[in-house]
Backbone bond lengths (Angstrom), bond angles and torsions (degrees), N, CA, C in turn:
res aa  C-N    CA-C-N  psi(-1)  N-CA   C-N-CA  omega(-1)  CA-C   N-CA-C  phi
1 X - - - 1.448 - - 1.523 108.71 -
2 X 1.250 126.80 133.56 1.532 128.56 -165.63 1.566 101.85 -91.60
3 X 1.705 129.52 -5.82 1.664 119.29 -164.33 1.233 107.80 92.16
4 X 0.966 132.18 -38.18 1.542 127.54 -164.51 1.520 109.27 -60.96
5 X 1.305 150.35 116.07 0.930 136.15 150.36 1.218 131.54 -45.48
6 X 1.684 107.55 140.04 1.815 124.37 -170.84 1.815 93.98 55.37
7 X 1.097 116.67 35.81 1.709 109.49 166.78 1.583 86.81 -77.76
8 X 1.675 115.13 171.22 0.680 148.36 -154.27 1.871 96.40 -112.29
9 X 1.497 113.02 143.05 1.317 119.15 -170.37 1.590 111.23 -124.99
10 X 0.971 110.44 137.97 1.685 127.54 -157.98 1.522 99.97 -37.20
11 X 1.445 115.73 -40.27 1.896 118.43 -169.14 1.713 99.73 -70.24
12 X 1.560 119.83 -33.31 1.274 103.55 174.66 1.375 127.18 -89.52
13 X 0.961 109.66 -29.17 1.903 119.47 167.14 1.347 92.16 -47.20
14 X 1.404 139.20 -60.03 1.308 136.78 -160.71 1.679 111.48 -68.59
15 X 1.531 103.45 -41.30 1.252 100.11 172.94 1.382 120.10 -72.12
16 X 1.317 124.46 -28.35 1.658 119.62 165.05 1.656 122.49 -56.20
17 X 1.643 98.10 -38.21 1.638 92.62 -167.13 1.602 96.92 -71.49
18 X 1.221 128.13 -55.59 1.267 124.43 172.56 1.383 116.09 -16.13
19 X 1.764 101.40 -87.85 1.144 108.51 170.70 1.179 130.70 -3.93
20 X 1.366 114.62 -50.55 2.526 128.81 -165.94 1.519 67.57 -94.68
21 X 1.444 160.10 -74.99 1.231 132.37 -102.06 1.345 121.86 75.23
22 X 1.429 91.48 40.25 1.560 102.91 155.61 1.641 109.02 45.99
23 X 1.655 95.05 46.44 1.712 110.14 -163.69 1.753 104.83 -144.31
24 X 1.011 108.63 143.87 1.941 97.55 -157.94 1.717 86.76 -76.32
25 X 1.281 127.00 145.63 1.288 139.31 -162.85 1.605 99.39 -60.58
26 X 0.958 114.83 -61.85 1.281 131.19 -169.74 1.919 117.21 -59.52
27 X 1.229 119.13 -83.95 1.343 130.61 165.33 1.641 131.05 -58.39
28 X 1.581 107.56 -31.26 1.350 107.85 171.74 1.481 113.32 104.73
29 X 1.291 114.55 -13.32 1.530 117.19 -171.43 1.344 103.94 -82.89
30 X 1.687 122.81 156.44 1.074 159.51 -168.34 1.586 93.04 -73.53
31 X 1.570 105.42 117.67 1.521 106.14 -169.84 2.030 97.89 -136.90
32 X 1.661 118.45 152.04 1.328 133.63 -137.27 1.685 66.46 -138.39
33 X 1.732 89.88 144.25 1.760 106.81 162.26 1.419 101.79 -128.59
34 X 1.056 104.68 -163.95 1.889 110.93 170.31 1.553 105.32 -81.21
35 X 1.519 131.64 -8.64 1.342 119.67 172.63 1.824 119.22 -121.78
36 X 1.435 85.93 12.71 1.581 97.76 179.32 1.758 113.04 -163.23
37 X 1.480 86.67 103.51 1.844 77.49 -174.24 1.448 130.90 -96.15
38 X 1.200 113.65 -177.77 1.478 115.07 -139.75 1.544 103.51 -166.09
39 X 1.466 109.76 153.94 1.126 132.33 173.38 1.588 117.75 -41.14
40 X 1.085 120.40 -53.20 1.559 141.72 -151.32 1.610 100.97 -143.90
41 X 1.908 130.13 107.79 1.171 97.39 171.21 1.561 121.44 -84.35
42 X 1.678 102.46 174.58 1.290 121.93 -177.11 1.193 126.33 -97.20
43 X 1.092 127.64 -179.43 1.721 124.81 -165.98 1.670 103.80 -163.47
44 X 1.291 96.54 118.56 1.893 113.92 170.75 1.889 90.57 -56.82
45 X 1.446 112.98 142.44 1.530 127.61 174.60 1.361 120.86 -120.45
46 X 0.904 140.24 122.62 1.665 111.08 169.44 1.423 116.14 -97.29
47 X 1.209 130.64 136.38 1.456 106.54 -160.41 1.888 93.72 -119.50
48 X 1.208 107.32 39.22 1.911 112.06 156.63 1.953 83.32 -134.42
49 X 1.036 130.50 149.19 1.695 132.09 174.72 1.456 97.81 -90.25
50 X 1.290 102.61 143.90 1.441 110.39 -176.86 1.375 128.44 -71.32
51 X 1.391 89.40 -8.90 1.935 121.42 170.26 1.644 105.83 -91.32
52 X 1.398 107.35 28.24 1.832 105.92 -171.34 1.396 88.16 -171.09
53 X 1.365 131.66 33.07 1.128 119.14 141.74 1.467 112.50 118.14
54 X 1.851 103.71 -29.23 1.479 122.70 -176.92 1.685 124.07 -31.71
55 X 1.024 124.27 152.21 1.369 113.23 172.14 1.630 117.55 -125.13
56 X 1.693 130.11 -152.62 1.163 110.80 168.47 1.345 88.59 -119.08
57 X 0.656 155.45 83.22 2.120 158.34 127.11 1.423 112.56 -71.20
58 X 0.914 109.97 129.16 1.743 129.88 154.40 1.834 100.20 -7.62
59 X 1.287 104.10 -64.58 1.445 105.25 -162.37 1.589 121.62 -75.20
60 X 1.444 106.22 13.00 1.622 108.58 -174.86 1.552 92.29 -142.28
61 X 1.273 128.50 27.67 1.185 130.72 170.86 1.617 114.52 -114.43
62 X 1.361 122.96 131.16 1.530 110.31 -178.12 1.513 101.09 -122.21
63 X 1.018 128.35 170.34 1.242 107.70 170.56 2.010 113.54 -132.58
64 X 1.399 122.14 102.52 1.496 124.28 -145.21 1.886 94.27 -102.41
65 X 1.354 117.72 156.79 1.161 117.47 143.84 1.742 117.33 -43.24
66 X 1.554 104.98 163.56 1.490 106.54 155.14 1.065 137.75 -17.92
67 X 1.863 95.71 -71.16 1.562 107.34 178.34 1.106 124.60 -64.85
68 X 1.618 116.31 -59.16 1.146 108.93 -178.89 1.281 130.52 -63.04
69 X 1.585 113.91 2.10 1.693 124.63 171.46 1.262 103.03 -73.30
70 X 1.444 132.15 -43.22 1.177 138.19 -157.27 1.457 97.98 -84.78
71 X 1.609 135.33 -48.47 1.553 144.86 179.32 1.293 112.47 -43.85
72 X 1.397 96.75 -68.86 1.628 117.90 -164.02 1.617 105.98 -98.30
73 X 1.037 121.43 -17.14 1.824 106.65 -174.21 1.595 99.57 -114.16
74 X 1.457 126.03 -2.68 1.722 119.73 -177.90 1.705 101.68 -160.70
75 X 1.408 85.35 40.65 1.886 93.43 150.00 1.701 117.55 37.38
76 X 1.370 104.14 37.71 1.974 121.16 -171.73 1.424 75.32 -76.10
77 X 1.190 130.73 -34.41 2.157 118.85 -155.77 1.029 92.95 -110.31
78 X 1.795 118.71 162.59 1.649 121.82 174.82 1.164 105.13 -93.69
79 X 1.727 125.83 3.56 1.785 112.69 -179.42 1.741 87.31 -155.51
80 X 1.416 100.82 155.75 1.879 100.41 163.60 1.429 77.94 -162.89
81 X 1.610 94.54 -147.17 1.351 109.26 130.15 1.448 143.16 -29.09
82 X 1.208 98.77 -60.20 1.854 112.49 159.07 1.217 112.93 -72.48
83 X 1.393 119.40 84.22 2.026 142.60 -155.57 2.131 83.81 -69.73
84 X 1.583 112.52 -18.38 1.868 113.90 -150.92 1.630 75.14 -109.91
85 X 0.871 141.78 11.01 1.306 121.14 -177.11 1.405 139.58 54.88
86 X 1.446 107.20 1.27 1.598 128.58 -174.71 0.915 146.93 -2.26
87 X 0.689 166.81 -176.65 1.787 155.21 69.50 1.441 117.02 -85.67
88 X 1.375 102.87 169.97 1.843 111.31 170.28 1.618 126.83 -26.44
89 X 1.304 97.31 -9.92 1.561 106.87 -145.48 1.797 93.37 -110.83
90 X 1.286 108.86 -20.62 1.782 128.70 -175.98 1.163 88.18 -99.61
91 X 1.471 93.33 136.47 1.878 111.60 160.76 1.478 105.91 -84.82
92 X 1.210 114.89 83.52 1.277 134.23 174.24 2.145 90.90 -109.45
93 X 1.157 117.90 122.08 1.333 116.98 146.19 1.467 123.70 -114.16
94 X 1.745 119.82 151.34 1.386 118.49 -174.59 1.208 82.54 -123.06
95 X 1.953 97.88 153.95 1.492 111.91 164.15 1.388 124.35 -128.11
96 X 1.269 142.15 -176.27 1.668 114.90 -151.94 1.565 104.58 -94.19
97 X 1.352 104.70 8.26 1.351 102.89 177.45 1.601 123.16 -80.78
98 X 1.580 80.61 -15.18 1.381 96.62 167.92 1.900 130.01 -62.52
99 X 1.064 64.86 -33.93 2.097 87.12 173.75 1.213 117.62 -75.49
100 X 1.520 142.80 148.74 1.351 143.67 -163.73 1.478 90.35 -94.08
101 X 1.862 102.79 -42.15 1.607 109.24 -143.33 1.986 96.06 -119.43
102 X 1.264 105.17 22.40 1.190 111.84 159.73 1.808 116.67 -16.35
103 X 1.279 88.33 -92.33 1.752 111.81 172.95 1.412 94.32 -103.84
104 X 1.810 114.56 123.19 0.947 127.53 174.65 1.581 123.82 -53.21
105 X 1.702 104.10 90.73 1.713 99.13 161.18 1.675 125.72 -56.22
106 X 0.862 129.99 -42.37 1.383 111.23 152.09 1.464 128.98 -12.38
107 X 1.396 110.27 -29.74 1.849 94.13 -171.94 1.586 94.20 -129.36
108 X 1.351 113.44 41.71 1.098 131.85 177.73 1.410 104.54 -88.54
C-alpha cells in the first residue's frame, strides 16, 4: 500500500486490467504492470478524483497506458475526452462508457 488514501490495492488493479484484456481502456493497446509485462506500461486511474469524492472500488478504477493516463486522466491535452482539460484537481468525472475497451470487446 503506498499511504495514499482511496489508492488503489493490488486485487483491484488486477481486476481492472483483466477486465479491458490486459488492454489500456481507452486506446486498445497491449499494456505491462509491475506483475505482468508489456509493451507500453500501464497505470491504475480513478475516473471520480479522490479529491471529488472518488474511492478505490473496481468500478472507479480504469486502467490506461502511460499516455493516455497523462492525456485523459491529468489534463497534459487542452481537449480529449476531458472536453475541461482537467486534472485530478477538476471535477471532471469519466464513465466507462467512455472507454472503447472498457469490457474487453475482443472476447465478444
Amino acid at each position: 500500500m503506498s499511504g495514499r488514501i482511496n489508492e488503489f490495492d493490488e486485487e483491484t488493479k488486477k481486476a481492472a486490467f483483466e477486465r479491458q484484456g490486459k488492454v489500456c481502456a481507452f486506446c486498445g493497446i497491449s499494456i505491462g504492470t509491475p506483475w505482468q509485462p508489456g509493451p507500453v506500461a500501464g497505470q491504475a486511474h480513478h475516473l471520480r478524483p479522490i479529491l471529488h469524492g472518488g474511492d478505490a472500488s473496481l468500478n472507479n478504477c480504469v486502467y490506461l497506458c502511460h499516455y493516455d493516463h497523462k492525456v485523459i486522466g491529468h489534463g497534459m491535452a487542452p481537449k480529449g475526452i476531458d472536453s475541461q482539460g482537467g486534472s485530478s484537481r477538476h471535477r471532471v468525472f469519466l464513465y466507462p462508457d467512455d472507454f472503447p475497451y472498457w469490457q474487453n470487446p475482443r472476447k465478444k
